[in-house]
C-alpha positions in Angstrom: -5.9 -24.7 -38.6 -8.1 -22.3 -40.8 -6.4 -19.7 -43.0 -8.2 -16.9 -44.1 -7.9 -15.9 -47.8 -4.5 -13.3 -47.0 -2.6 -16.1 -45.4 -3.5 -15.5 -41.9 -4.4 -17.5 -39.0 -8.1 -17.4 -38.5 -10.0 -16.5 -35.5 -13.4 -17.5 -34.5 -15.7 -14.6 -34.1 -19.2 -15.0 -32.8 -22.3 -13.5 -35.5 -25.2 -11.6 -33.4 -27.5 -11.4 -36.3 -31.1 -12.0 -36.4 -30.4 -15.3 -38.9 -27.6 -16.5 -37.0 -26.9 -15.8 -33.5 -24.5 -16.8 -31.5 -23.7 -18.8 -34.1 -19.7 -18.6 -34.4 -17.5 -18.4 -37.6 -14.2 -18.3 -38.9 -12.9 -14.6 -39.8 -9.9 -12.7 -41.0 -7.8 -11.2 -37.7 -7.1 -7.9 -39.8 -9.8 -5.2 -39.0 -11.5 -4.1 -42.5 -9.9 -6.6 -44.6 -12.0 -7.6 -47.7 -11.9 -11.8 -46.2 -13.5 -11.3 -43.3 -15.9 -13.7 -43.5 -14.3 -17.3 -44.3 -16.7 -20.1 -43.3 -18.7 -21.4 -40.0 -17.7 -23.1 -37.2 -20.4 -24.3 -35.7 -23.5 -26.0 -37.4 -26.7 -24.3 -38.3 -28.9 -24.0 -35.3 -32.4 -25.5 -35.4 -35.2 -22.9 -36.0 -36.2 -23.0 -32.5 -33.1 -21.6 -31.2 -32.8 -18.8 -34.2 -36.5 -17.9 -32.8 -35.7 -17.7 -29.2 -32.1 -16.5 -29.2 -32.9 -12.6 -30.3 -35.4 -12.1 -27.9 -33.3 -13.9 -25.0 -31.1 -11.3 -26.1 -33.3 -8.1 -25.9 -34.1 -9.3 -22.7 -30.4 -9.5 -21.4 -30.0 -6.4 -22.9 -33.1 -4.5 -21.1 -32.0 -6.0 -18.1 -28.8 -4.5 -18.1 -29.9 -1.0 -19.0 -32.0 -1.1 -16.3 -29.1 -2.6 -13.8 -27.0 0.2 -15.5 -29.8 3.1 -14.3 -30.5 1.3 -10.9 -27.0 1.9 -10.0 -26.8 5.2 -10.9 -30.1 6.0 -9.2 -27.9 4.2 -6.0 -25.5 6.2 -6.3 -27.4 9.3 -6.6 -29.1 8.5 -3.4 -26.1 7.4 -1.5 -24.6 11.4 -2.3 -28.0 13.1 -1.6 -27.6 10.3 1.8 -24.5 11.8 2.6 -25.4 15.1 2.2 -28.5 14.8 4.6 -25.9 13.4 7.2 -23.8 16.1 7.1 -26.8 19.1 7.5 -27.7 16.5 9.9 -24.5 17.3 12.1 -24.8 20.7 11.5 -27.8 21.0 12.8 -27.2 18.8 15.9 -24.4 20.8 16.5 -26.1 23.3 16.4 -29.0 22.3 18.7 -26.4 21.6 21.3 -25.8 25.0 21.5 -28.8 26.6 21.7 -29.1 24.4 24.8 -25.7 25.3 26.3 -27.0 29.2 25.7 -30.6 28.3 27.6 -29.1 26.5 30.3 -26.2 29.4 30.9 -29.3 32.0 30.6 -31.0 30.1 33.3 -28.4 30.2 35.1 -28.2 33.9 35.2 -31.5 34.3 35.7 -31.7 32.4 38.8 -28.5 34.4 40.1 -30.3 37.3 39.6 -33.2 36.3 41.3 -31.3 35.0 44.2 -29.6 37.9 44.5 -32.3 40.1 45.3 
């Protein structure tokens, strides 16, 4: 077990930075407390890795902004979908009728034409 300089169990905290990431270490549990850095936990990663990691990273991160804007673009689209469907109704509703008014006028007019 790791103690942090004020007595406390330490926890292990990954660093994101460009010289380390993903590189974990050893930090005090107290938000803002002067230890927060105690040592590292893992070993230093080879160059390679501290080359590739940041841009893997940008990456992840682009990709979820755009997952982030696709989905609200889908959901956009599925309200102005919705919307169509119901002016969609309306108007079929509608359309039906106009027909029930042709075919009662016909209707008529044949009367009256049979009738004299």
């Amino acid at each position: 077990m790791v103690f942090c300089h004020c007595g406390r169990d330490a926890i292990i905290q990954t660093s994101w930075t460009s010289k380390n990431p993903g590189r974990r270490f050893y930090a005090c549990p107290v938000q803002g407390s002067n230890c927060q850095f105690i040592g590292w936990f893992d070993q230093q990663r080879c160059q390679r890795c501290i080359d590739i990691i940041p841009g893997l990273l940008r990456a992840k991160n682009n990709l979820e902004s755009e997952k982030t804007q696709l989905q609200q673009q889908n959901m956009n689209l599925e309200e102005e979908n919705i919307k169509l469907q119901q002016e969609n109704m309306k108007v079929e509703a509608k359309s039906r009728k106009l027909k029930k008014y042709l075919v009662f006028s016909w209707i008529c007019f044949v009367m009256y034409v049979l009738a004299f």
